[in-house]
C-alpha positions as semicolon CSV with decimal commas, in nm:
position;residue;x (nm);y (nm);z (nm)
1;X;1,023;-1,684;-1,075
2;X;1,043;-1,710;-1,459
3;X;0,923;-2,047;-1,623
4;X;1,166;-2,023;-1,864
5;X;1,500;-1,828;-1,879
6;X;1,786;-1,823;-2,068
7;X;2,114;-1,654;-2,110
8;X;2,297;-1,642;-2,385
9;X;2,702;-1,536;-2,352
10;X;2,932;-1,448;-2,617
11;X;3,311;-1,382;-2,529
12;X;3,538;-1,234;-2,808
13;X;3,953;-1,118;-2,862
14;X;4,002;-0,940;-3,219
15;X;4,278;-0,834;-3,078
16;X;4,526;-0,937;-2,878
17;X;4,479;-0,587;-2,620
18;X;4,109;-0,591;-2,659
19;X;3,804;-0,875;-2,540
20;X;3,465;-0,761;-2,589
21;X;3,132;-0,925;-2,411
22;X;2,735;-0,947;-2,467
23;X;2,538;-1,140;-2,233
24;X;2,159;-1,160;-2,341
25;X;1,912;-1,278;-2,116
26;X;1,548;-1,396;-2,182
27;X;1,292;-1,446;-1,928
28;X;0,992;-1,568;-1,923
29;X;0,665;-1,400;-1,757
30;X;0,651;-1,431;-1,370
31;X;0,391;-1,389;-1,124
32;X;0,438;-1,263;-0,796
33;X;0,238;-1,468;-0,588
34;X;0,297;-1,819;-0,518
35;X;-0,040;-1,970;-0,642
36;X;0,024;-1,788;-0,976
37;X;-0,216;-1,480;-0,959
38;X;-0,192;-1,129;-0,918
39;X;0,052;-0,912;-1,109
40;X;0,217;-1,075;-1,427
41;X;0,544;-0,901;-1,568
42;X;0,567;-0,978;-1,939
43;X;0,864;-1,166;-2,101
44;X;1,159;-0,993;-2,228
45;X;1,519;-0,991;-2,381
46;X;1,765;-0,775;-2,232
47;X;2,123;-0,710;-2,325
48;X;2,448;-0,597;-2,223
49;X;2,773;-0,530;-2,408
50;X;3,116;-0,478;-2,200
51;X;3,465;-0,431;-2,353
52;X;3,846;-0,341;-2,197
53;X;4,140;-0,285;-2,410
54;X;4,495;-0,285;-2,215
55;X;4,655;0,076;-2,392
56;X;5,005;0,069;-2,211
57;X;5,154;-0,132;-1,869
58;X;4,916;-0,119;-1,565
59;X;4,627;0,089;-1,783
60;X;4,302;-0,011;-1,925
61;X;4,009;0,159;-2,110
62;X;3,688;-0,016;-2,046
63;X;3,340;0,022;-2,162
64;X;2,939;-0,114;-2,025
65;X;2,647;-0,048;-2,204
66;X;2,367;-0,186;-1,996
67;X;2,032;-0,250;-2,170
68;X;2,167;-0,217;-2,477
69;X;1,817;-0,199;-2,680
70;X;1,645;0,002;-2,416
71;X;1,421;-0,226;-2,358
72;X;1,100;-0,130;-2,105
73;X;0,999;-0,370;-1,921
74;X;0,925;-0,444;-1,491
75;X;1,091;-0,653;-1,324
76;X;0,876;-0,626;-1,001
77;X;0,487;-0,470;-1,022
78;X;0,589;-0,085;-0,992
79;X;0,952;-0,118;-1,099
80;X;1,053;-0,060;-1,429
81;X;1,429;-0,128;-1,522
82;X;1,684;0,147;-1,592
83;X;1,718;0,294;-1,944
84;X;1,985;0,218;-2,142
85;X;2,276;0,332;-1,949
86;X;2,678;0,360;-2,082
87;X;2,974;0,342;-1,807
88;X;3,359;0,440;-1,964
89;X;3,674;0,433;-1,762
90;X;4,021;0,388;-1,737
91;X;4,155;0,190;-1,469
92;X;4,523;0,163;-1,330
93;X;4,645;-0,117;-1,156
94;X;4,975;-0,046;-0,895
């Protein structure tokens, strides 16, 4: 586990149709073994940005951006974390 680790949410409505998100999160470095040796990761920021916007009854366009800053780092020794990665839909509610 991290030392330190914070996260950081901001929660926005320009409009009255549309709310857009970014949750940061920092995080310390962490060792994997319980008396604090071995394998450190590093610290790191990471950041990710979601949206929806309501464009009739019962429809709504959404957007993720995960990683926003592609930013390379491990979270376990041997596992780095995914690119930057962008997810866009529309989803209908009956």
């Amino acid at each position: 586990s991290p030392e330190h680790e914070v996260v950081f949410n901001i929660d926005l409505n320009p409009l009255p149709d549309l709310s857009v998100s970014s949750i940061t999160k920092y995080k310390s470095k962490r060792y994997y073994n319980s008396d604090n040796s071995g394998f450190t990761a590093g610290t790191y920021f990471r950041t990710n940005l979601s949206g929806e916007y309501t464009i009739a009854d019962n429809y709504e366009l959404f957007f993720r951006i995960d990683n926003l800053f592609d930013t390379d780092f491990h979270i376990f020794d041997g596992y780095p974390v995914t690119p930057r990665k962008f997810v866009i839909g529309l989803k209908y509610e009956y």
